[in-house]
Backbone bond lengths (Angstrom), bond angles and torsions (degrees), N, CA, C in turn:
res aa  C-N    CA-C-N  psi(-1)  N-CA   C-N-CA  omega(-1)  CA-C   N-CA-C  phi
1 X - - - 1.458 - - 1.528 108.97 -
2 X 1.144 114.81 133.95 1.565 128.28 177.92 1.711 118.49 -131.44
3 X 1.493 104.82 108.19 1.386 103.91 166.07 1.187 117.36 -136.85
4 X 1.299 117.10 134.76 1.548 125.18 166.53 1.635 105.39 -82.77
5 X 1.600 97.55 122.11 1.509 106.37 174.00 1.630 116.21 -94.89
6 X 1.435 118.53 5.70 1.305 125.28 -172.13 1.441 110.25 -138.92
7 X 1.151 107.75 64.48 1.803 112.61 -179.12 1.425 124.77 -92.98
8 X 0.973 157.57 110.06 1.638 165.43 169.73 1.319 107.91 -51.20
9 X 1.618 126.77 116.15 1.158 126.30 159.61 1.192 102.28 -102.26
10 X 1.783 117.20 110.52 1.754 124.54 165.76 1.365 112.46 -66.44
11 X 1.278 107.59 156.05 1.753 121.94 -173.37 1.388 95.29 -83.91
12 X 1.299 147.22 46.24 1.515 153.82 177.72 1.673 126.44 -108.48
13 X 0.931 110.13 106.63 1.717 112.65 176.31 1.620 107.65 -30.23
14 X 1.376 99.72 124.97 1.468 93.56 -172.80 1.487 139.62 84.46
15 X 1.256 106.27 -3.44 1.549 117.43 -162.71 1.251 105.66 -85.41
16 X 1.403 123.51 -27.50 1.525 127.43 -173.64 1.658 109.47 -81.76
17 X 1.561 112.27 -36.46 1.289 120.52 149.58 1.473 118.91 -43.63
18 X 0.710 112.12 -62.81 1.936 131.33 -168.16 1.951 92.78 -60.67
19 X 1.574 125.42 -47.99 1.111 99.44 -170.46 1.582 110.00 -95.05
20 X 1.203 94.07 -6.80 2.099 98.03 174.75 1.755 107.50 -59.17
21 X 1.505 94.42 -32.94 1.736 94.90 -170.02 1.785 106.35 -81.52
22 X 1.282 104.03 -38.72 1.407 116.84 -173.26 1.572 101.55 -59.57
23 X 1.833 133.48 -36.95 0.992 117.06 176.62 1.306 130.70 -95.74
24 X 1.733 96.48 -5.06 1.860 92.90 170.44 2.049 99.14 -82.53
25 X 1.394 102.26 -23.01 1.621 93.71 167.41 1.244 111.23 -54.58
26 X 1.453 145.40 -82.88 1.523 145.74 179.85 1.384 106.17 -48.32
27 X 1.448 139.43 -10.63 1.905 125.77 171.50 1.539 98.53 79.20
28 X 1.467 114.50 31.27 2.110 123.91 159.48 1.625 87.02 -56.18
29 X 1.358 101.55 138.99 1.197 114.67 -178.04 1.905 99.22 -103.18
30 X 1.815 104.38 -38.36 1.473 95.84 162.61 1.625 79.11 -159.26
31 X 1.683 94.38 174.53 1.922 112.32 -178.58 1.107 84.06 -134.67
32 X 1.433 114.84 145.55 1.689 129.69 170.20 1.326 96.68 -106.65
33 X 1.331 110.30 95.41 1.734 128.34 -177.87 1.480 116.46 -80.45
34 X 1.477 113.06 117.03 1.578 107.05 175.67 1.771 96.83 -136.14
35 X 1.626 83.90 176.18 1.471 97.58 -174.79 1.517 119.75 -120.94
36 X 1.402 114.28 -123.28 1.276 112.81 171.55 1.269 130.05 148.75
37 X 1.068 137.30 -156.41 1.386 138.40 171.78 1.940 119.89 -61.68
38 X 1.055 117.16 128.05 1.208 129.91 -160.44 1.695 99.09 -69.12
39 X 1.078 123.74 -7.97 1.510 136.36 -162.09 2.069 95.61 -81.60
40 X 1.464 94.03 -34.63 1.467 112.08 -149.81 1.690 78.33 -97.93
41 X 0.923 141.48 -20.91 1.742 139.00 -174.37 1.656 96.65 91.18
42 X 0.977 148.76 -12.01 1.344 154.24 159.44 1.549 111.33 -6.75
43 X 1.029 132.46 170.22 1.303 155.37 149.90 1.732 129.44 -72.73
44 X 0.818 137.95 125.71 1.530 120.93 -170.55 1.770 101.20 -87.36
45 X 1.437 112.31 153.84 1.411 108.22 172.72 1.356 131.78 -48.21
46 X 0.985 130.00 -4.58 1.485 140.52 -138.76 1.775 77.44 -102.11
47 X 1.757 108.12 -63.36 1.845 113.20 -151.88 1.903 85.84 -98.07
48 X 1.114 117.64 12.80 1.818 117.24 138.64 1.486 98.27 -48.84
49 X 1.196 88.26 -99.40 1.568 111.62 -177.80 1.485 110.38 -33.75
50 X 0.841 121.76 -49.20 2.034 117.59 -177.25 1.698 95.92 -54.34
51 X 1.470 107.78 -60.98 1.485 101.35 176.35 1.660 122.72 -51.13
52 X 1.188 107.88 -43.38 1.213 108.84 -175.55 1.903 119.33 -53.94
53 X 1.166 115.41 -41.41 1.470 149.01 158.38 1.457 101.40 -44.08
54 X 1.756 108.48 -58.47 1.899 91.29 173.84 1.308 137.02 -81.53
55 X 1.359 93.60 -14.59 1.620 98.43 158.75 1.442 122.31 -130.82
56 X 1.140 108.88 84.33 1.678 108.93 -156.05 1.542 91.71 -73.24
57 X 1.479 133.35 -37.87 1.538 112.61 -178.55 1.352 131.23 -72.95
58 X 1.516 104.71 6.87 1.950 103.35 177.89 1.404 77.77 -140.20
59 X 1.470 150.42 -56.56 1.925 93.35 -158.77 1.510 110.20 -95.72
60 X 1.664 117.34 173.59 1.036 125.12 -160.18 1.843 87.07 -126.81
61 X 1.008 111.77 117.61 1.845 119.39 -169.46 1.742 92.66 -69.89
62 X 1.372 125.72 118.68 1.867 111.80 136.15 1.188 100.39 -127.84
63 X 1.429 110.44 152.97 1.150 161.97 -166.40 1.792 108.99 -72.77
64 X 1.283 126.63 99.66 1.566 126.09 159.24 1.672 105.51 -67.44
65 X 1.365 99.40 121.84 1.211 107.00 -172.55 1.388 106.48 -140.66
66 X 1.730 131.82 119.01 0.864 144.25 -178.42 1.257 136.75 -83.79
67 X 1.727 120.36 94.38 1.300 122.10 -166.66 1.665 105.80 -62.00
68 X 1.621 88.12 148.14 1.946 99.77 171.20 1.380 93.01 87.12
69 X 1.282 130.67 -30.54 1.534 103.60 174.69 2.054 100.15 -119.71
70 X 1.325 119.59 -26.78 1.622 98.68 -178.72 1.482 110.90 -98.65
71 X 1.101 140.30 146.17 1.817 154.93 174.75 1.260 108.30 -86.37
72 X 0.800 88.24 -173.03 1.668 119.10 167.09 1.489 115.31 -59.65
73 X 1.165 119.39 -78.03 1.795 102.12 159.32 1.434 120.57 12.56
74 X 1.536 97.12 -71.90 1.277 116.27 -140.83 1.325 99.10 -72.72
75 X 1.392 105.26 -44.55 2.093 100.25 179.10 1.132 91.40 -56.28
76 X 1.920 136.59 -67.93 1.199 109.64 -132.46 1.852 97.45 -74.51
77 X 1.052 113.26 9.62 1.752 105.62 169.88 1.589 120.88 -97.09
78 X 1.202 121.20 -28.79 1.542 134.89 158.07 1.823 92.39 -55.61
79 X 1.161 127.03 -59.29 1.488 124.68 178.91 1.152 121.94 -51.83
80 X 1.691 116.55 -39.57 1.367 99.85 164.51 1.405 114.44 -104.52
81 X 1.233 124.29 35.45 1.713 111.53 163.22 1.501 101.92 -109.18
82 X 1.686 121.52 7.67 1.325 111.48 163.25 1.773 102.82 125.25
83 X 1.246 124.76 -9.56 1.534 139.15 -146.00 1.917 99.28 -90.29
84 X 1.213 105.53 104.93 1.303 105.44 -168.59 1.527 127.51 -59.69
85 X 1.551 95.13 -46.85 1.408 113.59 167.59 1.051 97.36 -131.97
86 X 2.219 95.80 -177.23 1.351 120.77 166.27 1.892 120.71 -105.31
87 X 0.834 119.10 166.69 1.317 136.20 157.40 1.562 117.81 -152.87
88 X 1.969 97.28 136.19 1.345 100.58 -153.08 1.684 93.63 -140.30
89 X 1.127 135.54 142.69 1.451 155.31 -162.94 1.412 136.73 -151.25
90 X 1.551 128.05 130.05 1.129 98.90 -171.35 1.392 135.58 97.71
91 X 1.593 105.41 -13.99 1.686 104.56 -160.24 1.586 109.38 -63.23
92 X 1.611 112.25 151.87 1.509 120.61 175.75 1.258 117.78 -66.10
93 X 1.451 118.63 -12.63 1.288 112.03 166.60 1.860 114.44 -146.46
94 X 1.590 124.05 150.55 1.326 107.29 -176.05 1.136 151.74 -21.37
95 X 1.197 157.78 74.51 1.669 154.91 -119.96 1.350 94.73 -59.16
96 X 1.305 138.46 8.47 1.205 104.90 154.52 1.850 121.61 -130.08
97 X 1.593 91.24 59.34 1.546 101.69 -165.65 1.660 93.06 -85.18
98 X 1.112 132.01 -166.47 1.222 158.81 -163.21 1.553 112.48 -79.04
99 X 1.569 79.76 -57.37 1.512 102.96 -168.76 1.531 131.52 -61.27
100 X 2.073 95.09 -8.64 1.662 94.35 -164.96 1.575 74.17 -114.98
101 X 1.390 151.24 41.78 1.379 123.42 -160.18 1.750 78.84 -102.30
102 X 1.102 128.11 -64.01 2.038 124.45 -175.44 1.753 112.91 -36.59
103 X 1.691 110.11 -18.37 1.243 101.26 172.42 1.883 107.61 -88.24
104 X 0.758 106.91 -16.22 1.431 118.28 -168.17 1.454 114.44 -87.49
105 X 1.253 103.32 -35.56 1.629 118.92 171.87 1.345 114.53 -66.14
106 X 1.952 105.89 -39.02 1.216 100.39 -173.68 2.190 119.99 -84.33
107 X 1.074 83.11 3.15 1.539 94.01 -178.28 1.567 110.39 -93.95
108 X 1.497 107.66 -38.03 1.317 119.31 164.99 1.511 123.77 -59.50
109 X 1.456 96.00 -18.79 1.414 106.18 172.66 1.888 114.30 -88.27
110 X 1.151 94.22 -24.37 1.285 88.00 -177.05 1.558 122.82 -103.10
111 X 1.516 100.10 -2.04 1.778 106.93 177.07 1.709 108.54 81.86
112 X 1.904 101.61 39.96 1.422 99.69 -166.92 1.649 99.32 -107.40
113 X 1.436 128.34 139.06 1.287 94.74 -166.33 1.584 76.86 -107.70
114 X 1.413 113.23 178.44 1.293 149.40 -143.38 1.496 117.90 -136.96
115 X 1.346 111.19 105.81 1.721 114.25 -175.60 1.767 102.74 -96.72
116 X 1.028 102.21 126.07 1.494 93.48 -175.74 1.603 96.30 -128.20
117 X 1.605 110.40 114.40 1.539 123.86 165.70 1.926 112.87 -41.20
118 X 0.963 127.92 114.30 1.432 120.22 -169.57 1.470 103.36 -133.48
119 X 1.555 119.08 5.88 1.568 126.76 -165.61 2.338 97.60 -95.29
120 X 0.660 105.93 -160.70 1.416 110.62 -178.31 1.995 97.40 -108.04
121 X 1.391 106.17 129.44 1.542 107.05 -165.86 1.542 103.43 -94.52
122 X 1.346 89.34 144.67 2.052 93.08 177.38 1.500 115.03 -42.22
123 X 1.254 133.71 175.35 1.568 132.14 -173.88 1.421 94.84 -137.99
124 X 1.272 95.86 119.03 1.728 140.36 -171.83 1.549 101.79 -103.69
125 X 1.528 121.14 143.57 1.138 144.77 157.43 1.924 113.93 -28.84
126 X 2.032 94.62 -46.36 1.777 102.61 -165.26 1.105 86.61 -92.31
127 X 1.431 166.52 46.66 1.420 174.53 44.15 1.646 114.11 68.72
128 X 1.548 102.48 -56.77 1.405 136.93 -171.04 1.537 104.30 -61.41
129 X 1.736 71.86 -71.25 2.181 87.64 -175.64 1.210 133.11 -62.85
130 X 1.647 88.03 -15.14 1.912 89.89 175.83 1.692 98.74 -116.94
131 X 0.984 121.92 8.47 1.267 112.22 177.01 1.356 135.00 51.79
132 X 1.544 105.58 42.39 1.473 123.08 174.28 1.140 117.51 -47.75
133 X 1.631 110.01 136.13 1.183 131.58 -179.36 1.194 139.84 -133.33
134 X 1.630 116.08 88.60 1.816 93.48 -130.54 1.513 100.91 -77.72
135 X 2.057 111.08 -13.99 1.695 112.68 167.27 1.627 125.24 -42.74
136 X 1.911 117.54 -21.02 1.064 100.93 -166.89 1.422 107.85 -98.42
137 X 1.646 123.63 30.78 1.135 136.85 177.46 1.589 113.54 -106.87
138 X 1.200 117.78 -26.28 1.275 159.00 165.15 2.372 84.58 6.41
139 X 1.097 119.56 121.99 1.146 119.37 173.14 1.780 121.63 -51.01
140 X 1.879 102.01 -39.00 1.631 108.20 -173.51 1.889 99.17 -56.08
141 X 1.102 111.07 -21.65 1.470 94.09 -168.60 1.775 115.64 -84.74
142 X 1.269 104.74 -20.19 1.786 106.49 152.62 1.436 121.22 -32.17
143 X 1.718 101.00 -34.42 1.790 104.89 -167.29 1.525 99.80 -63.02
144 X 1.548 106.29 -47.49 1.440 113.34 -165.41 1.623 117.48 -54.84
145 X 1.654 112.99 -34.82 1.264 119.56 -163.69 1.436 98.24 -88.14
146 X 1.819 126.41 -32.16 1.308 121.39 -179.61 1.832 104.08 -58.17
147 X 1.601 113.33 -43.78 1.156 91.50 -172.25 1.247 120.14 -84.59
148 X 1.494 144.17 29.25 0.692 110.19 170.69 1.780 96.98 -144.73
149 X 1.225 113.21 25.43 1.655 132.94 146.12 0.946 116.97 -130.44
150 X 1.951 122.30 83.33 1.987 108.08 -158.34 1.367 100.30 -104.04
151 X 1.936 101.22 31.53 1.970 92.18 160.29 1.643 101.80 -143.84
152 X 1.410 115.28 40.67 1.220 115.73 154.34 1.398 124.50 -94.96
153 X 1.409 125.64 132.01 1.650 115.62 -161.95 0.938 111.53 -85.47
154 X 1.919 128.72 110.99 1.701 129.32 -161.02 1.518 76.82 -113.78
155 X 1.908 87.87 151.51 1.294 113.81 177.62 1.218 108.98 -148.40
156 X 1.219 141.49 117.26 1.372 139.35 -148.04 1.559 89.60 -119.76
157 X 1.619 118.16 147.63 1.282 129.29 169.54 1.730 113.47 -83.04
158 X 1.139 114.85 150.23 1.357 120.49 158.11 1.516 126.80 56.98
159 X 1.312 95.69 10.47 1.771 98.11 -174.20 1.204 111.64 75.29
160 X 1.736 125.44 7.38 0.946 112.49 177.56 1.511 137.98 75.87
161 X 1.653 103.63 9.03 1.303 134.80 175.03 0.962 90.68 -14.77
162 X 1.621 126.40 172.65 1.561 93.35 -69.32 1.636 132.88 -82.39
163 X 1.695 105.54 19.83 1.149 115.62 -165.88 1.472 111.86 -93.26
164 X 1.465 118.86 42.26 1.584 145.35 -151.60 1.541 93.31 -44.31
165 X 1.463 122.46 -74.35 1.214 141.19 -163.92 1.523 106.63 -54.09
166 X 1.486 132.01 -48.70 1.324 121.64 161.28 1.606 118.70 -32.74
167 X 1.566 123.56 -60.24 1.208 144.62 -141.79 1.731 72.03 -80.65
168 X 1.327 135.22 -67.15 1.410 127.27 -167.70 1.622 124.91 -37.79
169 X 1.235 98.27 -64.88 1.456 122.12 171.68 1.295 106.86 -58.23
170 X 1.272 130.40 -10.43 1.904 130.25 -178.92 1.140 85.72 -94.04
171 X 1.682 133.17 -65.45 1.795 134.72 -152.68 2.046 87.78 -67.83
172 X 1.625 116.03 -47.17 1.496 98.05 170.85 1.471 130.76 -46.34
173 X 1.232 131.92 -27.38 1.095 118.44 -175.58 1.722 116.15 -114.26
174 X 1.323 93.23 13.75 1.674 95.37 -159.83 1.856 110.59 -130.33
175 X 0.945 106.81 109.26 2.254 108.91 -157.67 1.847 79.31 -71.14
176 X 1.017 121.02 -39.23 1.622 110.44 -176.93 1.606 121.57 -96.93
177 X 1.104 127.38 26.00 1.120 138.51 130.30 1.576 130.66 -91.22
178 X 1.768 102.09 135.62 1.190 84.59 -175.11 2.215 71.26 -151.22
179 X 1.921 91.16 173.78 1.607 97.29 -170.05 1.497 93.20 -140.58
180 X 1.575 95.28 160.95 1.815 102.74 171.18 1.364 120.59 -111.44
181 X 1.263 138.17 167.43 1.311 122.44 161.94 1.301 129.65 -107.10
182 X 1.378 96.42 49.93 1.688 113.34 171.62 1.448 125.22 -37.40
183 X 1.418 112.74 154.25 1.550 127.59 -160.90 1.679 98.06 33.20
184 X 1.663 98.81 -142.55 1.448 128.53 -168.16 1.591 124.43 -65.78
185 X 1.604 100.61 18.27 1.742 82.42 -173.81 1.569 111.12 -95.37
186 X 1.247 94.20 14.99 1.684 96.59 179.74 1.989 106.05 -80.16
187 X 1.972 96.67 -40.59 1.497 86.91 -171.30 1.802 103.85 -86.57
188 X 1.464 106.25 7.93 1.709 94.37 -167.23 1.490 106.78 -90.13
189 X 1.996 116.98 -25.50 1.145 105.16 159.40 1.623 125.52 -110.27
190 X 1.469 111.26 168.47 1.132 111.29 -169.44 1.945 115.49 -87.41
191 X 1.042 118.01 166.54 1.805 103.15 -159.72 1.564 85.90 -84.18
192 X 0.970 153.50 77.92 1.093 169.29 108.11 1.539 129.73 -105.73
193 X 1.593 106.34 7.22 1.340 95.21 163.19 1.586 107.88 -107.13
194 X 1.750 100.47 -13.54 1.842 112.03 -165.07 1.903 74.85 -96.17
195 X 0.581 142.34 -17.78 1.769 124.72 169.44 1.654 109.82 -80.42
196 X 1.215 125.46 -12.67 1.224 135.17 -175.41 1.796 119.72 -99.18
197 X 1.837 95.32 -18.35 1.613 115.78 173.92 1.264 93.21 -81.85
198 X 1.165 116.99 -72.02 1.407 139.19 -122.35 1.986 102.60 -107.67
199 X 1.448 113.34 -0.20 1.786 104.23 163.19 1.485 98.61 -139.89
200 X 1.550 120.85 57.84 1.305 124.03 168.21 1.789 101.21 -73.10
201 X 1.281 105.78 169.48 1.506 136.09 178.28 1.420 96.47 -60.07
202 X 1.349 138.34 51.44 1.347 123.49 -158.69 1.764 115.65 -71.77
203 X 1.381 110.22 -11.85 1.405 98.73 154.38 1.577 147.02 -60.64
204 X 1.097 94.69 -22.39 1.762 132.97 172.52 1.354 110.78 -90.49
205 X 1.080 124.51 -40.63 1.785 140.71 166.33 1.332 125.17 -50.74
206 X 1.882 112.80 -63.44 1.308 101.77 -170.31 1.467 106.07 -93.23
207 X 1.341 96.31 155.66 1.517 103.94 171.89 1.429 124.94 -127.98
208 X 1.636 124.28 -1.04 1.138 126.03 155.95 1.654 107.42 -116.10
209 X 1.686 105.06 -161.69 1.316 107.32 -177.61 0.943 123.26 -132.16
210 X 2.084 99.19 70.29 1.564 123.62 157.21 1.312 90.60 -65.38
211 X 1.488 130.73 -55.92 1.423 128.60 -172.53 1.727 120.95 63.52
212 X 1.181 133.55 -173.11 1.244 130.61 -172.79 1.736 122.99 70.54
213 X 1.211 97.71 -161.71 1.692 103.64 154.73 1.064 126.56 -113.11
214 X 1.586 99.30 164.00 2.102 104.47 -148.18 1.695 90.45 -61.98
215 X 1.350 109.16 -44.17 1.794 121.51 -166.36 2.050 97.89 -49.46
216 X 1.466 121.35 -26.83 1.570 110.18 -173.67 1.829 94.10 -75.08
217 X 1.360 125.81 10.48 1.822 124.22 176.64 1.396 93.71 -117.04
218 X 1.362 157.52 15.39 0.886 141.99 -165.76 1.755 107.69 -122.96
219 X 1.685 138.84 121.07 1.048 118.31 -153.00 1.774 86.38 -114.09
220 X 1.400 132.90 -165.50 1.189 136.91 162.17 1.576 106.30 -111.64
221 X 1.198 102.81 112.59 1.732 118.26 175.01 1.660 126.51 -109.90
222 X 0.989 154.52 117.16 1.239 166.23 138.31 1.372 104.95 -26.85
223 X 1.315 108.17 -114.01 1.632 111.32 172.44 1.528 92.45 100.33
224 X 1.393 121.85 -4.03 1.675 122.50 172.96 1.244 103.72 -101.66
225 X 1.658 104.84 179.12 1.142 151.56 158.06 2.121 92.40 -37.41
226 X 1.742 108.16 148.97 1.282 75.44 165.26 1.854 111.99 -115.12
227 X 1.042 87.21 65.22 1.704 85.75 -173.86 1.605 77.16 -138.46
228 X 1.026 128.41 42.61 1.428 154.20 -172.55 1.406 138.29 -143.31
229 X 0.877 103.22 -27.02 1.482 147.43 -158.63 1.615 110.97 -76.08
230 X 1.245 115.09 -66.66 1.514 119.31 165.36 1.537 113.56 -55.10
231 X 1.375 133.11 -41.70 1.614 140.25 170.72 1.643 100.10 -39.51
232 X 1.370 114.65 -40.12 1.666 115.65 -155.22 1.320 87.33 -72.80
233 X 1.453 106.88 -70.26 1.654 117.00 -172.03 1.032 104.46 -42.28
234 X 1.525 142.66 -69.73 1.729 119.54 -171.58 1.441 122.21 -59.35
235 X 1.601 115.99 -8.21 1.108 112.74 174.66 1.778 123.00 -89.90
236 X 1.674 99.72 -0.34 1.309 135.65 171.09 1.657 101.12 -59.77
237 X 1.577 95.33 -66.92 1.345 125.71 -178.35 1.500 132.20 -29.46
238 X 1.506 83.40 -56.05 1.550 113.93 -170.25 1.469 110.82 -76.05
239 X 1.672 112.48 -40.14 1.727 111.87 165.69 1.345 117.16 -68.78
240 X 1.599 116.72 -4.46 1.556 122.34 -173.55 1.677 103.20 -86.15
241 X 1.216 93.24 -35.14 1.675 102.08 179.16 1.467 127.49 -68.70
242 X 1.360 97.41 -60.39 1.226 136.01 167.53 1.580 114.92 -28.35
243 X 1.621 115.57 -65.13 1.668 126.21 175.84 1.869 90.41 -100.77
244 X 0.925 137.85 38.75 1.549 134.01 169.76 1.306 132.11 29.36
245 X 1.821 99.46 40.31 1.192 119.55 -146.43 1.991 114.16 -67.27
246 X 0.993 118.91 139.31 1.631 110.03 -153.58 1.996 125.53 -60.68
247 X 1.039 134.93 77.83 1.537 122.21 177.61 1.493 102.88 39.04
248 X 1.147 116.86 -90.55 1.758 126.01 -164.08 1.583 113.57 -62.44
249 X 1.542 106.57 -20.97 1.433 94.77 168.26 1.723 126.24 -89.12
250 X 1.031 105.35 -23.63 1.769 132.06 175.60 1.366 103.72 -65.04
251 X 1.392 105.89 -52.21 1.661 115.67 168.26 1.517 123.74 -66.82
252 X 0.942 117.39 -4.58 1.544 138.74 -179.95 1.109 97.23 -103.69
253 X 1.183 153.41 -30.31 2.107 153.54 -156.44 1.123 77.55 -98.23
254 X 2.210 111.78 -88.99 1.429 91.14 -159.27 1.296 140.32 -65.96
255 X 1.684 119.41 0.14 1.587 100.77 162.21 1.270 120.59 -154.68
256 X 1.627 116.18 -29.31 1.293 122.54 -159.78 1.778 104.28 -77.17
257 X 1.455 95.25 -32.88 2.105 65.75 170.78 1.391 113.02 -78.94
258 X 1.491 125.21 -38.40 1.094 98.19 150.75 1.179 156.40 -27.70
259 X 1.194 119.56 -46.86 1.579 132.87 161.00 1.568 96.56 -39.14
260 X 1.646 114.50 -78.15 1.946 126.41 -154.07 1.333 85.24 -49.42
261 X 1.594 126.54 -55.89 1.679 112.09 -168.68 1.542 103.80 -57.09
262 X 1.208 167.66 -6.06 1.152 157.52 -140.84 1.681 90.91 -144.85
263 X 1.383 112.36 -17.14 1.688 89.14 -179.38 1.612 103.34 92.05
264 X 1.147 140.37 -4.15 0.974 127.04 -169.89 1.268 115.05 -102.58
265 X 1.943 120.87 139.82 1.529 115.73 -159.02 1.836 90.21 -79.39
266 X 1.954 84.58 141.20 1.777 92.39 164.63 1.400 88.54 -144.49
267 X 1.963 88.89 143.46 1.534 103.44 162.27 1.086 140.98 -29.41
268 X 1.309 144.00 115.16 0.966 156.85 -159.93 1.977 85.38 -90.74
């Protein structure tokens, strides 16, 4: 089973075509396709959803949803126009301020899981005016929102570039956190820093009962272009090889927790 839980739908004629073919080329079993702000070249939610509709058996619709300005409403209306999840970026203040907790509740209410950008964001022209901050994405603040929604499904991007070790210590203590290794952080570190995450003393390590192995929090994310897309996965590959990482856990990244987060039945 293969799913990308972090897929990019570009605002481009054709692009939804272009990545439908690109993932029955690689054997994507589904992509959880989102969009976003037009700043970013993104897709707007609206032709999410149109795509999602044309290929209802490979993409999986979430929702760009903008903290500080959308509520609660708004999920439970992305929820009923079909919008599986969210993904959220950017916020004006730390993701785990006050202010986003009614959006968070309401997703938790609905079994929506939640991609939250936590890597450092490209630098845009509207930078100024909105007062980007890529600190208030900062991974430690996941801890805050796991504890105090510990059945909303968090999924953190990128390890949290470069704040790696936060994002670790959050998926350590938290059974509903989990992260991807979107874009480039596979070639930026060397497999001696993911052998240094990922075969700690974990008896000495955990202290609640996320339990398991760190790899059952780890999802397979893209976060590219998809003529991009296959590069990530062998670079998936190559850390699988590399630390000799076990059948059932490799099989767990690329899809099957994915799958349980999405609700979808997998073989037992």
């Amino acid at each position: 089973m293969l799913i990308d839980f972090h897929a990019h739908l570009y605002d481009e004629p054709g692009y939804g075509e272009a990545l439908a073919e690109t993932a029955r080329n690689l054997g994507l079993e589904r992509l959880c396709i989102a969009g976003g702000e037009g700043r970013y070249g993104l897709a707007a939610n609206a032709e999410v959803r149109r795509q999602a509709d044309a290929y209802p058996e490979l993409f999986v619709p979430f929702a760009h949803l903008v903290l500080g300005e959308d509520g609660p409403a708004t999920v439970e209306r992305f929820g009923r126009v079909g919008f599986v999840g969210l993904c959220v970026w950017a916020p004006p203040a730390p993701f785990d301020d006050d202010e986003f907790f009614d959006v968070y509740e309401a997703a938790e209410g609905l079994g929506m899981p939640v991609v939250f950008h936590t890597c450092f964001l490209s630098v845009t022209s509207l930078d100024r005016a909105r007062r980007v901050r890529s600190a208030n994405a900062r991974p430690v603040y996941l801890d805050t929102v796991a504890r105090c929604f510990p059945r909303l499904k968090i999924v953190g991007v990128g390890l949290g570039q470069p704040w790696c070790q936060e994002a670790v210590e959050t998926m350590r203590h938290h059974p509903n956190v989990f992260f991807d290794f979107t874009g480039d952080i596979l070639r930026r570190n060397k497999v001696d820093f993911f052998e240094g995450v990922f075969r700690p003393n974990q008896a000495s390590l955990w202290e609640t009962d996320a339990g398991g192995d760190l790899w059952q929090h780890v999802v397979f994310g893209s976060g590219v272009r998809h003529e991009e897309i296959a590069s990530v996965e062998r670079d998936y590959q190559r850390i699988f090889r590399s630390l000799a990482v076990a059948s059932e856990d490799a099989e767990a990244v690329m899809g099957l927790t994915a799958a349980r987060l999405l609700d979808m039945p997998v073989d037992s």
